[in-house]
C-alpha positions as a printed Julia matrix, in Angstrom:
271×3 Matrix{Float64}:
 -15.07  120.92  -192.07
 -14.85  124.67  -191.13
 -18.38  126.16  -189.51
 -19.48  129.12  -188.69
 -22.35  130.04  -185.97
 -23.53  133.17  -185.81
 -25.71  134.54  -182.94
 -28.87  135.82  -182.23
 -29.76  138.34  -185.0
 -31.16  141.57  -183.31
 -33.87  143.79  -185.63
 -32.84  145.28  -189.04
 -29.02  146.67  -187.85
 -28.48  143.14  -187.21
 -29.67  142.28  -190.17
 -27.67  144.29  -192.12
 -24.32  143.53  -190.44
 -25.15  139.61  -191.77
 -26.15  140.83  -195.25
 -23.84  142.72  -195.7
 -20.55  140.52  -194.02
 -21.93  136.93  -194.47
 -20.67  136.47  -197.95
 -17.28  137.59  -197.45
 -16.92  135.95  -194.3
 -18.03  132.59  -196.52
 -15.09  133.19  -199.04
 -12.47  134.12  -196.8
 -13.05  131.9   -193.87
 -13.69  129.16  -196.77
 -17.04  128.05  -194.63
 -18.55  124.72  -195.45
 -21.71  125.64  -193.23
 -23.08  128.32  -191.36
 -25.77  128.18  -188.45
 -27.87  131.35  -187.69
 -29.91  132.14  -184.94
 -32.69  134.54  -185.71
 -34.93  134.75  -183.2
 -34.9   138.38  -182.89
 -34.66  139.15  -186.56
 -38.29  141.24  -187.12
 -38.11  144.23  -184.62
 -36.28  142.14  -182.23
 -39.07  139.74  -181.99
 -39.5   136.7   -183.74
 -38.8   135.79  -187.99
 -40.48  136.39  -190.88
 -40.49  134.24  -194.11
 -38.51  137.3   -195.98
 -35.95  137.67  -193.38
 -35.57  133.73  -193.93
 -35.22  134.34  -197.71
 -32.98  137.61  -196.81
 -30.39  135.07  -194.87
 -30.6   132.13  -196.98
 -29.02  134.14  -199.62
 -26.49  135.55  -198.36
 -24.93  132.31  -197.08
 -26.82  130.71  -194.17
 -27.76  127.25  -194.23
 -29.62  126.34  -191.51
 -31.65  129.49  -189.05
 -32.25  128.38  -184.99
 -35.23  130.05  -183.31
 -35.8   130.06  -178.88
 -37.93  131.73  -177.08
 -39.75  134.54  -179.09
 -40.16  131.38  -182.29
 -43.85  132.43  -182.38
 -43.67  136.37  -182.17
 -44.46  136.73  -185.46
 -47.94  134.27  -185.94
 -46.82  134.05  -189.64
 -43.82  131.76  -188.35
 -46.24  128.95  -187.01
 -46.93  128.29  -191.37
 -43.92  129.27  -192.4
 -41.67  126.53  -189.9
 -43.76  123.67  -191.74
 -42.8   124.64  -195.12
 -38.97  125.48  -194.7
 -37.06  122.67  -193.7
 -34.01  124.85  -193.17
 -35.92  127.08  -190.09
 -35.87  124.87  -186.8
 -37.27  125.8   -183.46
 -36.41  124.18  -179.99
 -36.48  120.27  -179.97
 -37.74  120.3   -176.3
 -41.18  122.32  -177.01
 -44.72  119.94  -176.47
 -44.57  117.36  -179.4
 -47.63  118.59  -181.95
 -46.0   121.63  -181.97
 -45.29  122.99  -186.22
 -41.97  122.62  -187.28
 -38.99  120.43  -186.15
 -35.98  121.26  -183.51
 -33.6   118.89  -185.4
 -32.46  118.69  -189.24
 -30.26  116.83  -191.31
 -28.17  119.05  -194.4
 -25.67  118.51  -196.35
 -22.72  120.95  -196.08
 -21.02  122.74  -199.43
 -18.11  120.86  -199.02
 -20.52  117.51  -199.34
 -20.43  116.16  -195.65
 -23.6   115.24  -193.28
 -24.22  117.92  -190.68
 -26.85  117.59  -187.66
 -27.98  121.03  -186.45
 -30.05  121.01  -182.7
 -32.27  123.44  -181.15
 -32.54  123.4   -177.71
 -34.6   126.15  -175.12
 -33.45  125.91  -171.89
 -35.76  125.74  -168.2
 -34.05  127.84  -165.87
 -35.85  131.6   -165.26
 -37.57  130.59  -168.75
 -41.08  129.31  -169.54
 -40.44  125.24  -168.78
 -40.95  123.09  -171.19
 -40.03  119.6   -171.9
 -36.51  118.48  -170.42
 -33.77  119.69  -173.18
 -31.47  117.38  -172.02
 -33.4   114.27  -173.07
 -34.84  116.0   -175.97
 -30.69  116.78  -177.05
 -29.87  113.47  -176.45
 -32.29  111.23  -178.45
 -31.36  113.72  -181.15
 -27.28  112.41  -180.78
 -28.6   108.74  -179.93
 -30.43  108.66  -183.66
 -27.47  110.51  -185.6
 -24.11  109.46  -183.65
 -20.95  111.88  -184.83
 -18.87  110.24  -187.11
 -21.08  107.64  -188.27
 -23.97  109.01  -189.44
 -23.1   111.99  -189.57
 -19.98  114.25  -190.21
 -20.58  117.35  -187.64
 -22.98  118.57  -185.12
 -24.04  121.75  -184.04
 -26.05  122.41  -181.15
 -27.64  125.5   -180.34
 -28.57  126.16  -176.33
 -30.94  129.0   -176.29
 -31.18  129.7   -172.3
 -30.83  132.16  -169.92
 -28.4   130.74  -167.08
 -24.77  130.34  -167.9
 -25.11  126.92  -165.57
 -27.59  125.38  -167.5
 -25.52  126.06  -170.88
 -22.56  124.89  -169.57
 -24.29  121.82  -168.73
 -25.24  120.94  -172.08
 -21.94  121.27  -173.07
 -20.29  119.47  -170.93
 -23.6   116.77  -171.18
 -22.92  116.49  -175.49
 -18.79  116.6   -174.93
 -17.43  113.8   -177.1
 -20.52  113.54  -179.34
 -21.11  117.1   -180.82
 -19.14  119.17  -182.67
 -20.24  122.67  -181.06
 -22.69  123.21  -178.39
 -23.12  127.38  -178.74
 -25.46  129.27  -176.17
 -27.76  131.9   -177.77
 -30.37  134.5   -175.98
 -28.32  136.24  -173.54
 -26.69  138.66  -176.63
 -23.27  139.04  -174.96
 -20.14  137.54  -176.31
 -18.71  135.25  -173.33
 -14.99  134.74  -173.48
 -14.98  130.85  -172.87
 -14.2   129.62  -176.42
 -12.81  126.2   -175.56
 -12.83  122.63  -176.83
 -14.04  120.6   -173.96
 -11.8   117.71  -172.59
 -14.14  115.1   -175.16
 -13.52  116.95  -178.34
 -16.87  119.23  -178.48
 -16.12  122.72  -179.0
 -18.17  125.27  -177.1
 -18.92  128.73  -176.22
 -21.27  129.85  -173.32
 -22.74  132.65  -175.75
 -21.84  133.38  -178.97
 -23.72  137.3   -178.43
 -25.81  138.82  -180.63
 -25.15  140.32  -184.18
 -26.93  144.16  -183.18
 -25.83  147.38  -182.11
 -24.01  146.95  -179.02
 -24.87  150.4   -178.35
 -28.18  149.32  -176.46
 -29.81  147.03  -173.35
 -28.85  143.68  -175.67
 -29.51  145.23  -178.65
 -32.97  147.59  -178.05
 -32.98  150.98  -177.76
 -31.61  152.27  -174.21
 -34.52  154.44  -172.8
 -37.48  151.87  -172.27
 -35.42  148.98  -170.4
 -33.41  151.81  -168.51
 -37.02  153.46  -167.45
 -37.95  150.01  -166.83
 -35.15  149.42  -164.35
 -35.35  152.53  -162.67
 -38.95  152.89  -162.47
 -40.69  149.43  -162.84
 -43.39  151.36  -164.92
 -43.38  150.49  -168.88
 -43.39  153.65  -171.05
 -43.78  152.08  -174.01
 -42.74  148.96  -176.4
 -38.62  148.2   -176.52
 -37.18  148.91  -180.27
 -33.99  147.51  -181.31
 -31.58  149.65  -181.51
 -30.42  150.95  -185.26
 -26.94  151.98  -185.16
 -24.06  149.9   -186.49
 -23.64  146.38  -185.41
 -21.16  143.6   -184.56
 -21.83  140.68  -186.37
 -20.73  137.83  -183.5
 -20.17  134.65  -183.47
 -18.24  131.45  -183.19
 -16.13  129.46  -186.08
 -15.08  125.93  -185.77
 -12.75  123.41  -187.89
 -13.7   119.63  -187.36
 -11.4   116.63  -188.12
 -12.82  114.71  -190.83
 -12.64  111.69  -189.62
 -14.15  111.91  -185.95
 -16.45  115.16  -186.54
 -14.65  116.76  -183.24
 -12.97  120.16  -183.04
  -9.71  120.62  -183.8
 -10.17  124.2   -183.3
 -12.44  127.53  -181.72
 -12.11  130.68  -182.34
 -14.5   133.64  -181.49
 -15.82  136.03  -185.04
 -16.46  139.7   -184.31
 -16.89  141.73  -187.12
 -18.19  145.73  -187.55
 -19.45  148.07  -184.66
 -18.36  148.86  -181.47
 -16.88  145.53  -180.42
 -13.05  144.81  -181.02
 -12.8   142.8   -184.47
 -11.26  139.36  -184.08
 -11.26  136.56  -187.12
  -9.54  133.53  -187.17
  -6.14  133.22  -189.59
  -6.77  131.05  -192.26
């Protein structure tokens, strides 16, 4: 099975970079799946129902959420009506929505996609570590199902590793989202879990991870806000992460980084 996770999606350049590169990159990449995280999809804060609709047709299967899930109140009604729009596993259980789904991929196969928010220099929540692994307990790789993809959203490059290292052998990808920077560590770990530390952001890299330069460098400089962040508008680099599973085991056989567009060097995997 060949999957495709694409990283946090960063106001309406973002947005456009997917629209407009998502399709092709189904057809020539011949994706059975694709994972989105779109956290930062409205003005770099939150999702709205459209933007949903807006990546759902051009190709996405399944969207991930973190941290700013609830930025846009509209969300909170929204998660309970679209199956394909989780949010973290680990937040308080009565919370709307669901942090784990079950989908069937274009190619036919079983896929299990995971939310997770990390703890560390984030808002704590419940431990994503258990929350992750009742998930794997109830849908074990290869017998229930026929891939996994887990998305990290955290802050600390530790605490991401961890996870992946934690899943190895049991998930197909574990992918870190939030901190909007491609990391260099594409590897299949020694259990057959392929993993990334961050897959980075799809935005204009032209920015403070993806807003607009002035307000975060006033911020730093100053420690007096101006004014509201903006995401930046110029062109962006679509990022992200493909994969190609064995069919029998659900592992990766294979990990390549995707960069695509703006200011980033373009990589894509030879098919």
């Amino acid at each position: 099975m060949r999957l495709l996770f694409l990283g946090d999606i960063v106001g309406r350049s973002g947005r456009d970079v997917l629209v407009a590169e998502l399709p092709k990159l189904r057809r020539d990449l011949r994706l059975d799946f694709v994972v989105v995280n779109g956290e930062n999809a409205a003005g770099g804060f939150g999702i709205t129902g459209a933007i949903c609709d807006e990546f759902f047709d051009a190709g996405a299967d399944i969207i991930t959420l973190g941290n700013h899930s609830w930025d846009q109140r509209e969300a909170l009604v929204h998660i309970a009506r679209e199956p394909r729009l989780i949010r973290p596993v680990n937040y308080p259980a009565g919370t709307p929505g669901r942090g784990a789904t079950l989908v069937e991929a274009a190619s036919g196969g079983r896929v299990l996609v995971v939310n997770a928010l990390g703890r560390v220099f984030m808002d704590s929540l419940d431990c994503p570590f258990a929350a992750v692994d009742r998930e794997l307990d109830a849908c074990p790789l290869g017998q229930a199902v026929d891939a996994i993809v887990i998305d990290i959203h955290a802050e600390a490059t530790s605490e991401k590793m961890a996870m992946g290292h934690f899943c190895d052998g049991r998930a197909s990808l574990v992918v870190g989202t939030h901190s909007h920077v491609p990391t260099a560590d594409a590897q299949i770990l020694p259990g057959g879990t392929a993993y990334q530390t961050d897959a980075g952001m799809c935005g204009d890299y032209n920015s403070v991870i993806g807003m607009e330069k002035d307000e975060p460098l006033n911020r730093f400089v100053t420690k007096i806000p101006s004014g509201r962040f903006q995401p930046a508008m110029g062109p962006a680099t679509l990022c992200g992460v493909f994969v190609e599973t064995d069919a029998g085991s659900g592992l990766a056989q294979r990990v390549e980084p995707v960069r695509v567009g703006g200011r980033l060097r373009m990589t894509l995997p030879e098919i």
